[in-house]
PAZAPA-4460 file (N, C-alpha, C; in steps of 0.05 Angstrom, whole numbers, plus 32768, in hexadecimal, padded with zeros to 4 digits):
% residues 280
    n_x    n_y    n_z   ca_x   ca_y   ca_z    c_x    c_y    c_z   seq   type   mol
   8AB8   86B7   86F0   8AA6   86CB   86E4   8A89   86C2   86E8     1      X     A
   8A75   86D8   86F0   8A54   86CA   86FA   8A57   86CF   86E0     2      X     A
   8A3F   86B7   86D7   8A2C   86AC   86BF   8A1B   86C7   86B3     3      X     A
   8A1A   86CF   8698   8A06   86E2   8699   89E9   86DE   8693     4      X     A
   89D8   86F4   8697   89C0   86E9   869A   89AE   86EB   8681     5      X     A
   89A5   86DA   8676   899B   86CD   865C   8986   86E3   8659     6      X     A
   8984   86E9   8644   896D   86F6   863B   8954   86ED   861F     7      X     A
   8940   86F2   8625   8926   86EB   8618   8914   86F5   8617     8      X     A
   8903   86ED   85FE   88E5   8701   85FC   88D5   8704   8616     9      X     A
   88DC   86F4   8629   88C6   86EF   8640   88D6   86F6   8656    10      X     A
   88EB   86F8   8658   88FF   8708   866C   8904   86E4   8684    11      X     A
   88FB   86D6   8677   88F5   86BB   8688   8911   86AD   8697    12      X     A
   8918   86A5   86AB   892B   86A2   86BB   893B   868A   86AE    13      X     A
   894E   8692   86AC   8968   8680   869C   8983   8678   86B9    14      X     A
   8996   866D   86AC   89AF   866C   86C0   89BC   8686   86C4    15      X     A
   89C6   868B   86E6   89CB   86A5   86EE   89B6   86B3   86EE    16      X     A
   8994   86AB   86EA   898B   86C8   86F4   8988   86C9   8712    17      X     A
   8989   86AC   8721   898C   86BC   873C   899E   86D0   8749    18      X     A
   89AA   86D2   873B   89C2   86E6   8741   89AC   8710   873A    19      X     A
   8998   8709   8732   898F   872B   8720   8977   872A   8739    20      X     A
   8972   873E   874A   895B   8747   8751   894F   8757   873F    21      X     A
   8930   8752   8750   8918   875B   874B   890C   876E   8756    22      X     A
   8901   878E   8745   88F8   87A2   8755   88E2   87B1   8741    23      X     A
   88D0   87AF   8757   88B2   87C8   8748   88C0   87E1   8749    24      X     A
   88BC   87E9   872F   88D1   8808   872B   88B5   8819   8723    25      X     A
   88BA   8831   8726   88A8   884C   872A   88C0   8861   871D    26      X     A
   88BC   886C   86FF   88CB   8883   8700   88C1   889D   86F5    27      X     A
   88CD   88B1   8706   88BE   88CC   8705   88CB   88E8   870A    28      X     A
   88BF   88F5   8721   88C8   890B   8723   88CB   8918   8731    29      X     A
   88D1   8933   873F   88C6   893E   8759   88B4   8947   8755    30      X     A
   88AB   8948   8745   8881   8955   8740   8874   893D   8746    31      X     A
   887B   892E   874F   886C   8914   8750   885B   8914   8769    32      X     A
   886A   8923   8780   8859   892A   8798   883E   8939   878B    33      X     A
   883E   894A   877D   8827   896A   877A   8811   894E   8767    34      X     A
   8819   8935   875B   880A   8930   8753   87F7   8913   8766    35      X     A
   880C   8904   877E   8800   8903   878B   87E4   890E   879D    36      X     A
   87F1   8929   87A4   87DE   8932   87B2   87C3   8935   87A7    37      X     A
   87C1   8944   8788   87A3   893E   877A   8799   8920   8778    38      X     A
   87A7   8905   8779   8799   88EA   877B   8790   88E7   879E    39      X     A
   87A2   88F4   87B1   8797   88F7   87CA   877F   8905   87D2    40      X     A
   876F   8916   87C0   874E   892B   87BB   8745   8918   87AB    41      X     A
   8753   890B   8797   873F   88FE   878A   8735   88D6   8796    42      X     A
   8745   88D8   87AC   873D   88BE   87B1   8731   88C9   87D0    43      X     A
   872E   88E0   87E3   8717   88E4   87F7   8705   88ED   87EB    44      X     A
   8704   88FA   87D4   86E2   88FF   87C6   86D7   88E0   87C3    45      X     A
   86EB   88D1   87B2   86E7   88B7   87B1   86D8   88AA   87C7    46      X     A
   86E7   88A6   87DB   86D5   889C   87F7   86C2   88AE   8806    47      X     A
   86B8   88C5   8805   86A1   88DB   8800   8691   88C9   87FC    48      X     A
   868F   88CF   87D8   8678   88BF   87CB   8674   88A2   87D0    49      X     A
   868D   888D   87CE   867A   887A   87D7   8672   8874   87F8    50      X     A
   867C   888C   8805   8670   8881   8824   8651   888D   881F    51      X     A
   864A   88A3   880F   8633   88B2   8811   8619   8890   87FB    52      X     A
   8628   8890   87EB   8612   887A   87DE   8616   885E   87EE    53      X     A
   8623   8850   87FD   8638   8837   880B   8636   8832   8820    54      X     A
   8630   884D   8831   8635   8849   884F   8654   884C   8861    55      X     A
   8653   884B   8875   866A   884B   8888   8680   8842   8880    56      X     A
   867B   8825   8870   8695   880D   8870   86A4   881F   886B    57      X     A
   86A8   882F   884E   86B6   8837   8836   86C3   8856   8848    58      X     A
   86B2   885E   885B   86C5   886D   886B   86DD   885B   8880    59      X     A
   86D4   8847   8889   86E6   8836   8895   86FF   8830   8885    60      X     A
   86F3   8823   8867   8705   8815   8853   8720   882D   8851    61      X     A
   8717   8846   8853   8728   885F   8842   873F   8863   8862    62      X     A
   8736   885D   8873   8747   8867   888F   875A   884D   8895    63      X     A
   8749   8837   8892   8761   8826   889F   8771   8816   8885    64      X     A
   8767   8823   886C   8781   8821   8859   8794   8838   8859    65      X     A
   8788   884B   885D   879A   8867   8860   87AF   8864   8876    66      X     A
   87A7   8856   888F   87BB   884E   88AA   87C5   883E   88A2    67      X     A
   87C4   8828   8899   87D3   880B   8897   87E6   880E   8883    68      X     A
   87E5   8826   886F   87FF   8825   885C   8805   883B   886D    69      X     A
   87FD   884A   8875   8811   8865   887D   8827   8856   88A0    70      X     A
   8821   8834   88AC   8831   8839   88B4   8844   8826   88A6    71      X     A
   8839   8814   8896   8856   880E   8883   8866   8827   886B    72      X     A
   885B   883A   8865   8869   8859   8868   8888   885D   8879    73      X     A
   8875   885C   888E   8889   8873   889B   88A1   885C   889B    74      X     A
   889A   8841   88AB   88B1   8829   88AF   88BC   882B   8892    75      X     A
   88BE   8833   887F   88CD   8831   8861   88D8   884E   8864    76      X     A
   88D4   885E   886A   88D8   8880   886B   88ED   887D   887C    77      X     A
   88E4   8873   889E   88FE   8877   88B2   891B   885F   88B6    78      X     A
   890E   8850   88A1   8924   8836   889A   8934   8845   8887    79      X     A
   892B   8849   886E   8944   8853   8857   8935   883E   8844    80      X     A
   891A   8837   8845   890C   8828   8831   8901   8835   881A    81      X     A
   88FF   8853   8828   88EE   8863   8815   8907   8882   8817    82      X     A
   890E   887C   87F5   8929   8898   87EC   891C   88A9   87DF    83      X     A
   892D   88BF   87E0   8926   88D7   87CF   890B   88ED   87DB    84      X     A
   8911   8900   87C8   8903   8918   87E3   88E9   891E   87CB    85      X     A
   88D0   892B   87D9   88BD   892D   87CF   88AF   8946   87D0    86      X     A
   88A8   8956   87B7   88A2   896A   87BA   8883   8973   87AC    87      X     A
   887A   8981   87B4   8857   8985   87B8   8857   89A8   87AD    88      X     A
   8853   89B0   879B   8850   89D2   878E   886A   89CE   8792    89      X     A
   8888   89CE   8792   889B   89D5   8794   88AB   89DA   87BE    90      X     A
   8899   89CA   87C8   88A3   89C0   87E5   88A0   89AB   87E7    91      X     A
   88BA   89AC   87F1   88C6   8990   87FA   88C0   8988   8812    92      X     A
   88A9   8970   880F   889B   8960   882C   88AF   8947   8840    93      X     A
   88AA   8954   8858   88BE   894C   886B   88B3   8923   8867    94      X     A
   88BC   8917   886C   88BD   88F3   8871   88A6   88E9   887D    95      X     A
   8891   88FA   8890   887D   88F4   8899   8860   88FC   888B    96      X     A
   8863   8916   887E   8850   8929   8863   8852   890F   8855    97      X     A
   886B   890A   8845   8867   88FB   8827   885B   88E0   883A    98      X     A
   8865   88D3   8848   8858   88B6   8854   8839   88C0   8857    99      X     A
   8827   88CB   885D   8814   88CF   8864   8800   88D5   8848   100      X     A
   880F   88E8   882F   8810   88E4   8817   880B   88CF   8810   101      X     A
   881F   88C0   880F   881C   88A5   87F7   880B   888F   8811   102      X     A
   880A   8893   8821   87F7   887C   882A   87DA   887F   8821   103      X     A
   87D1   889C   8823   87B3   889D   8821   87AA   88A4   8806   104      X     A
   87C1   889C   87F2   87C1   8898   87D2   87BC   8882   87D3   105      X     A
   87D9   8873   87CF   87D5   8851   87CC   87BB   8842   87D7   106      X     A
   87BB   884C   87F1   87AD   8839   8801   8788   883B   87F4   107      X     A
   877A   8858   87FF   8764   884F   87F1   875C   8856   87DE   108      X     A
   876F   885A   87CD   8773   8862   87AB   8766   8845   879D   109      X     A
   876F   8829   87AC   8762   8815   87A8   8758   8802   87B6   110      X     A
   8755   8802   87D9   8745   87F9   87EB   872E   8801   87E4   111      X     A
   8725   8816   87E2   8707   881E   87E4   86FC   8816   87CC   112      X     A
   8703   8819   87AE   86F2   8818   8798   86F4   87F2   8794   113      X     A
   8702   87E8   879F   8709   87CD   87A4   86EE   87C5   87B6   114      X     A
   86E8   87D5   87CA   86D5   87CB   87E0   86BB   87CF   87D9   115      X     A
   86BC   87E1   87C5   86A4   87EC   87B3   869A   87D6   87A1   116      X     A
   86AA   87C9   878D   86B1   87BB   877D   86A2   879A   878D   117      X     A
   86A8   8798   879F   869D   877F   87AE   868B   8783   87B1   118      X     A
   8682   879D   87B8   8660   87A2   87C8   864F   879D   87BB   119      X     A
   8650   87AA   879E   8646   87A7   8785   8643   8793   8773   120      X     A
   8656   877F   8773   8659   8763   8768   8653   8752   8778   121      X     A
   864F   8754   8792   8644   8741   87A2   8621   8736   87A2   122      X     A
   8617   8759   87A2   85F7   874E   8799   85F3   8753   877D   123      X     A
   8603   8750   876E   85F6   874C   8749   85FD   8766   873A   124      X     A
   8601   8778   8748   860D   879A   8734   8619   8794   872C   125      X     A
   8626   8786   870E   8637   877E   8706   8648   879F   86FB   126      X     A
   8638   87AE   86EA   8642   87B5   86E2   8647   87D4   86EC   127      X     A
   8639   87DF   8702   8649   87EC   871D   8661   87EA   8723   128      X     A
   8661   87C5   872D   8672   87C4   873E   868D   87C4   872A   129      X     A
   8691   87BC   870C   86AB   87B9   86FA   86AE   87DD   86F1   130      X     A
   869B   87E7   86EF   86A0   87FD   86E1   86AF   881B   86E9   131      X     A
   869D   8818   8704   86A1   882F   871B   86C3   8830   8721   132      X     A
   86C6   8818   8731   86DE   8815   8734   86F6   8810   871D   133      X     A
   86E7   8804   8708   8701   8808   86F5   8701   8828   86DE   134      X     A
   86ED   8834   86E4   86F3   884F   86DD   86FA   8862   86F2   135      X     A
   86FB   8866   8705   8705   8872   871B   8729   8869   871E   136      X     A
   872B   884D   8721   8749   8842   871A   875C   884F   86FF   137      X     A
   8749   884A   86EB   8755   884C   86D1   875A   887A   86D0   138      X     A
   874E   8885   86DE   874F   88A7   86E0   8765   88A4   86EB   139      X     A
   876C   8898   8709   8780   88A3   8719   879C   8898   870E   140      X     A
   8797   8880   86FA   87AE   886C   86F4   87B8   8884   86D4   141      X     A
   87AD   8886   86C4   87AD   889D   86B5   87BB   88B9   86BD   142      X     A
   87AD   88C7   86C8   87B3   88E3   86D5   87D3   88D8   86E6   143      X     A
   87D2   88C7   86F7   87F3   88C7   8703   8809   88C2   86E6   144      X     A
   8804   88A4   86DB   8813   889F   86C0   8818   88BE   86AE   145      X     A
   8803   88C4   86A9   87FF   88DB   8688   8813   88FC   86A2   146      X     A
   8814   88FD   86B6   8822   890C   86C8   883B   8908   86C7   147      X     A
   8841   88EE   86C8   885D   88E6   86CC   886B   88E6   86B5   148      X     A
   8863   88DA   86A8   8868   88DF   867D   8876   88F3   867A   149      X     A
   8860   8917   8681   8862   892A   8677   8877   8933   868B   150      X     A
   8878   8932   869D   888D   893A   86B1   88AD   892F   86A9   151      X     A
   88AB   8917   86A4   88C1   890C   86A0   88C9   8919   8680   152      X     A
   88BB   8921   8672   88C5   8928   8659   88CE   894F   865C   153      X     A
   88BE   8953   866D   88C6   8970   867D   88D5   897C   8680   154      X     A
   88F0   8967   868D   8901   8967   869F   8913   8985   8696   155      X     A
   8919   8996   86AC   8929   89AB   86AC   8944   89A5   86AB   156      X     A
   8950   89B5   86A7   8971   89BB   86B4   8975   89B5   86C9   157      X     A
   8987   89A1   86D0   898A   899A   86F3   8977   8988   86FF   158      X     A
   895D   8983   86F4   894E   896E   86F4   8951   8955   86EF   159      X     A
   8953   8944   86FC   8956   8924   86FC   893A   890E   86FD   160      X     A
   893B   88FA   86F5   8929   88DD   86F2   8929   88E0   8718   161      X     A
   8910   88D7   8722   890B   88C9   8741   8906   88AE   8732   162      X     A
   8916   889B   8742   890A   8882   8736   8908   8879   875C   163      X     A
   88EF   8873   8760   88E3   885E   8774   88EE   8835   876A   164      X     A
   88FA   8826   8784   88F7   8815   877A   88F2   8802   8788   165      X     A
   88E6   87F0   8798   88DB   87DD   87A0   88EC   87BC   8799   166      X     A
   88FB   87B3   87B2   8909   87A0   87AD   88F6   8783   87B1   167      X     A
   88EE   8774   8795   88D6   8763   879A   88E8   8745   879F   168      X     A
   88FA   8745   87A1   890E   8723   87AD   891E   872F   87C1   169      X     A
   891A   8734   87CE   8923   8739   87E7   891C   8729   8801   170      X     A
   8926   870A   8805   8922   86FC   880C   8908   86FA   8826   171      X     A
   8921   8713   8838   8903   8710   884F   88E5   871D   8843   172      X     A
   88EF   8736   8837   88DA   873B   8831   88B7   8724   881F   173      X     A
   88CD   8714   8815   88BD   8700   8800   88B5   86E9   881C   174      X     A
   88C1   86E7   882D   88BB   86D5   883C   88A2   86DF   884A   175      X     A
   88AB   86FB   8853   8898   870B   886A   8879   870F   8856   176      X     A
   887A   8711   8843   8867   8716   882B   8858   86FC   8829   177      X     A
   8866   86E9   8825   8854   86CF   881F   8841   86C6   8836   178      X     A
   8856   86C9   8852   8847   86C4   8869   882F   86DB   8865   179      X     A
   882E   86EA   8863   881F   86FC   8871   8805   86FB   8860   180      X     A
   8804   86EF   883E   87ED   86EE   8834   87E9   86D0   8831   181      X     A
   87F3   86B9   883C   87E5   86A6   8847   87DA   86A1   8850   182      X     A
   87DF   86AF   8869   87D5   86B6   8887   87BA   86C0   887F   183      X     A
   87B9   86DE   886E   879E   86F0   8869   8792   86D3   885E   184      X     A
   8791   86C8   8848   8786   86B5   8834   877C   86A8   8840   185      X     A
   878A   869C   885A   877D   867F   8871   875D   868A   887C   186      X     A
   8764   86A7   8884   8755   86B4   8890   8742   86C1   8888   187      X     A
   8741   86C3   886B   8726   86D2   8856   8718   86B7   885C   188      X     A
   8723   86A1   8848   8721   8681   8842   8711   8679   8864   189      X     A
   8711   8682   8876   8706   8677   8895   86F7   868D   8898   190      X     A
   86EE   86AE   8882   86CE   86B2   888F   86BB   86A6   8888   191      X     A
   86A7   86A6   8899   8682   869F   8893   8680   86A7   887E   192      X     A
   866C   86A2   886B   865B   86AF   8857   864A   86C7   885E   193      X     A
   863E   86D8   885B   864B   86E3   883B   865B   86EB   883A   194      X     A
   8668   86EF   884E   8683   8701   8851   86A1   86F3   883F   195      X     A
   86A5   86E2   883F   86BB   86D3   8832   86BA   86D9   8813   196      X     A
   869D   86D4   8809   86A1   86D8   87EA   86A4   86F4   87E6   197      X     A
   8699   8702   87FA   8697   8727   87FB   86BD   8729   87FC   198      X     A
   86C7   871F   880A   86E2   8724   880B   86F7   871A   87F8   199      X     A
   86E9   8701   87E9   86FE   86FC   87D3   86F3   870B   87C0   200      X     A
   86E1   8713   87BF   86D7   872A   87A1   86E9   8743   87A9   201      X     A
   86E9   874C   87BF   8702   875F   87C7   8718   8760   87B9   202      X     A
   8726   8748   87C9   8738   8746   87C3   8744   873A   879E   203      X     A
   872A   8733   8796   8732   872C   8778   872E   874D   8763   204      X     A
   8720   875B   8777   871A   8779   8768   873A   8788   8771   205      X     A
   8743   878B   8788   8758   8790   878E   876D   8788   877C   206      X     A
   877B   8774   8779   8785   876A   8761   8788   8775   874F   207      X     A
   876F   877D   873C   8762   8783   8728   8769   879C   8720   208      X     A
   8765   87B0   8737   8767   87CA   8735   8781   87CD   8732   209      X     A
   8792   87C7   8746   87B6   87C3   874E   87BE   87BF   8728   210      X     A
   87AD   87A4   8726   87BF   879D   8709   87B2   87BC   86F0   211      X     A
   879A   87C8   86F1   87A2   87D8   86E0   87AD   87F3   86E4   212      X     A
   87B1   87F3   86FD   87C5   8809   8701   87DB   8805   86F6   213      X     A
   87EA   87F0   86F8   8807   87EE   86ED   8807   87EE   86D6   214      X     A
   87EC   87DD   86C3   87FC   87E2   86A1   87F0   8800   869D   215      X     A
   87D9   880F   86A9   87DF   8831   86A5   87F4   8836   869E   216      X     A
   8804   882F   86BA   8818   8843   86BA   8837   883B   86AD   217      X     A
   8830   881C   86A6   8844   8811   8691   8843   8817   8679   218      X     A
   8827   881C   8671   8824   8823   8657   8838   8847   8656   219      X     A
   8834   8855   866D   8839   8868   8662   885C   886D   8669   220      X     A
   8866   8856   8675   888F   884D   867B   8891   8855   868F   221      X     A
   887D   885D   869D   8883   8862   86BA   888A   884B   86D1   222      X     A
   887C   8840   86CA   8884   882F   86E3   8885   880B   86CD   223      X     A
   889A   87F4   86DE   88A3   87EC   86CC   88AA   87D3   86E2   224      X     A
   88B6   87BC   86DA   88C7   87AA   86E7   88E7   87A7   86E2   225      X     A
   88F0   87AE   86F8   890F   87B0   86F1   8921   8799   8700   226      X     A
   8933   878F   86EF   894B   877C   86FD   8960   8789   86FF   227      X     A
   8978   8782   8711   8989   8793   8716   899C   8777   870C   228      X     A
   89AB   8782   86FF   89C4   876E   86F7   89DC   8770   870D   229      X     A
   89DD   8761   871D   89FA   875E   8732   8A16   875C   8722   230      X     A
   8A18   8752   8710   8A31   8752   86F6   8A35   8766   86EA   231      X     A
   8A25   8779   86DF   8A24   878D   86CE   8A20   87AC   86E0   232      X     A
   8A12   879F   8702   8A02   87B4   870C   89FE   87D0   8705   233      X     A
   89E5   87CA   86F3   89D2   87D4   86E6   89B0   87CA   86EB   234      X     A
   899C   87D8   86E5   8986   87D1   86DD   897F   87D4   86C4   235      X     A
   8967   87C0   86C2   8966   87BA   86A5   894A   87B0   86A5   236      X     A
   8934   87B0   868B   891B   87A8   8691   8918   8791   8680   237      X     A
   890F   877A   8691   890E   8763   867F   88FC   875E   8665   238      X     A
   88F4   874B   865E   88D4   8748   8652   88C0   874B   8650   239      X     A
   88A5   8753   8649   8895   8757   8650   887E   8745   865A   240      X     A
   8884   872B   865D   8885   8716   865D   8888   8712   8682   241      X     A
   8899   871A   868A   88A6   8719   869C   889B   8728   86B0   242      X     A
   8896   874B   869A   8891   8752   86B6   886C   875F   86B4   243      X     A
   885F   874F   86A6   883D   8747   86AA   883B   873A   86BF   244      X     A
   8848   8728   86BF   884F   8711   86D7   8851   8723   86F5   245      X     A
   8867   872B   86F1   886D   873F   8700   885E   8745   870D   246      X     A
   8853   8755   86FB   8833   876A   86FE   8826   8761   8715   247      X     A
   8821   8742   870B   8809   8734   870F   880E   8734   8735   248      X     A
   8828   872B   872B   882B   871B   8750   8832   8730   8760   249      X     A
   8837   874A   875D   883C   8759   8769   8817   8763   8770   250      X     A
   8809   8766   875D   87E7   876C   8764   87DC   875E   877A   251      X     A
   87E7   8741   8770   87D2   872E   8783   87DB   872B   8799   252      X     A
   87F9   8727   87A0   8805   871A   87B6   8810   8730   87C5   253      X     A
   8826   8741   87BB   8833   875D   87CB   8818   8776   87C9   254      X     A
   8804   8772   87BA   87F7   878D   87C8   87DE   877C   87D5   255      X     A
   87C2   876F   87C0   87B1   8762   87CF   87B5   8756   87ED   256      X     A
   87BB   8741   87EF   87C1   8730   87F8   87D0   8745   881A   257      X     A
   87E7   874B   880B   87F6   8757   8823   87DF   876D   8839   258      X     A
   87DA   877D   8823   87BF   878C   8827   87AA   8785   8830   259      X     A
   87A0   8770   8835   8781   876B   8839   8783   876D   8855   260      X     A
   879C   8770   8871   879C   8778   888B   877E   878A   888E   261      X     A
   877D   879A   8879   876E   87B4   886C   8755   87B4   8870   262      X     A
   8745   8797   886B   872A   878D   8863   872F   8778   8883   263      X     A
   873E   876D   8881   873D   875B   8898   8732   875B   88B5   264      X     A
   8749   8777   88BD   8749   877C   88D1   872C   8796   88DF   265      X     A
   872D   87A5   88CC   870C   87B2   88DB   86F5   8797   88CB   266      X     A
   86F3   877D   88BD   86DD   876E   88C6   86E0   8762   88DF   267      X     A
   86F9   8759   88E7   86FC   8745   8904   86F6   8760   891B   268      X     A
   86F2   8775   8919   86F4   878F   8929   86CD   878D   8933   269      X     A
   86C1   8789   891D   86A8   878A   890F   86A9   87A8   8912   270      X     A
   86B7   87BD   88FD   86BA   87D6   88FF   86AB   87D5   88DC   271      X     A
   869D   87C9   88D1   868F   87C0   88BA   8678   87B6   88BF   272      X     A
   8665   87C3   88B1   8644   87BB   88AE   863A   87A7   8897   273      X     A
   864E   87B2   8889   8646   8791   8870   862B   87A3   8865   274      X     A
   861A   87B0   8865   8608   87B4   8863   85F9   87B1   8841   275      X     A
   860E   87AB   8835   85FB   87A1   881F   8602   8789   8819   276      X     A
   860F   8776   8823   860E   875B   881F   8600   874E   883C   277      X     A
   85FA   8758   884E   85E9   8757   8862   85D5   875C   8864   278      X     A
   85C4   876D   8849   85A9   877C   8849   8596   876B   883E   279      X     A
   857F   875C   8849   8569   8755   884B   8562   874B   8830   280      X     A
***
């Protein structure tokens, strides 16, 4: 008989929990598309305004985060990574609509006010650069959560929970993950000045934003950390304890970190002017 898995205020790893995976859970609805798409207007007004006060970058920042998740999208869409069908006013969007969807949500929903956030804290706007972006974050983190709440309490006849779930021990994946924000880390850590501190302020605003998106939307039970019990197979939510932690390493390491290809790759491009940590 496998050992069962100990439980605590902190959800903290006992004998047999290697036996329980780990997964970022999302639960919702099929209105969940119609409410994407308003965070999709509200994050290109988003990059609008700051390209019109910012410059070019923040049009760059919004495109090659919009590409770089939309083609880890589709590779989750045409694998069987990404389940369940998605619907927008009451149509149902074909696997390449919703991928194109949630990329140009996720992606510069918090690349750009992240890139903002550096621009601003880099020459002394302290309080630009914390506010802008954490009130812009805290609207869209709100409006999706306080959506999902009311939807989920909604629910019709014949209507069911969408639960999204994200397998976070999934060996290669944790392997492919670690390499890959090492790698970025070696390579922020090896630019010139100014650019290096400009990119860890990025990447520490990135973070930032990531982490208050999730207690948003924890606060409102939407989205959550779940273990799957292999003995019982079931899910179950540990501690809270456990899954802050969670939170945390999922902000910094599976989105920052994984993410910064984002920031990386149009500076090595020089498809970036830098222009206010560059300006005179």
């Amino acid at each position: 008989m496998k050992p069962r898995v100990g439980g605590n205020g902190l959800g903290l790893a006992g004998e047999g929990h290697w036996q329980v995976s780990v997964y970022s859970s999302r639960k919702t609805t099929v209105r969940h598309g119609t409410d994407q798409l308003h965070l999709f207007f509200l994050n290109l007004a988003a990059a609008i305004f700051f390209t019109l006060v910012g410059g070019p970058d923040y049009l760059v920042i919004y495109f090659a985060s919009g590409l770089f998740h939309l083609a880890m999208e589709l590779l989750l869409a045409f694998t069987g990574g990404r389940k369940g069908d998605v619907f927008v006013y009451g149509r149902k969007l074909p696997k390449s609509a919703h991928s194109v969807l949630r990329a140009f949500v996720e992606g510069p929903g918090i690349c750009v006010p992240a890139f903002y956030a550096a621009d601003r804290l880099f020459v002394g706007d302290t309080w630009p650069g914390l506010l802008v972006p954490a009130a812009l974050m805290g609207v869209a983190a709100l409006y999706s959560g306080l959506a999902d709440y009311l939807a989920l309490r909604r629910l019709e006849d014949g209507e069911g929970v969408v639960w999204s779930r994200r397998k976070m021990t999934r060996p290669f994946v944790v392997m492919t993950v670690a390499f890959v924000g090492t790698t970025c880390l070696i390579l922020v850590m090896l630019m010139p000045e100014p650019h290096r501190t400009h990119a860890i302020i990025y990447l520490i605003a990135y973070t930032a934003l990531t982490m208050l998106w999730f207690l948003i939307n924890y606060a409102f039970g939407v989205r959550m950390i779940q273990r799957f019990d292999e003995e019982r197979q079931e899910f179950y939510t540990p501690g809270i304890g456990f899954e802050l932690v969670a939170f945390f390493y999922d902000s910094a390491n599976e989105m920052a970190l994984l993410i910064s290809p984002v920031y990386l790759i149009p500076y090595a491009a020089r498809w970036l002017q830098f222009a206010t940590i560059l300006q005179p």
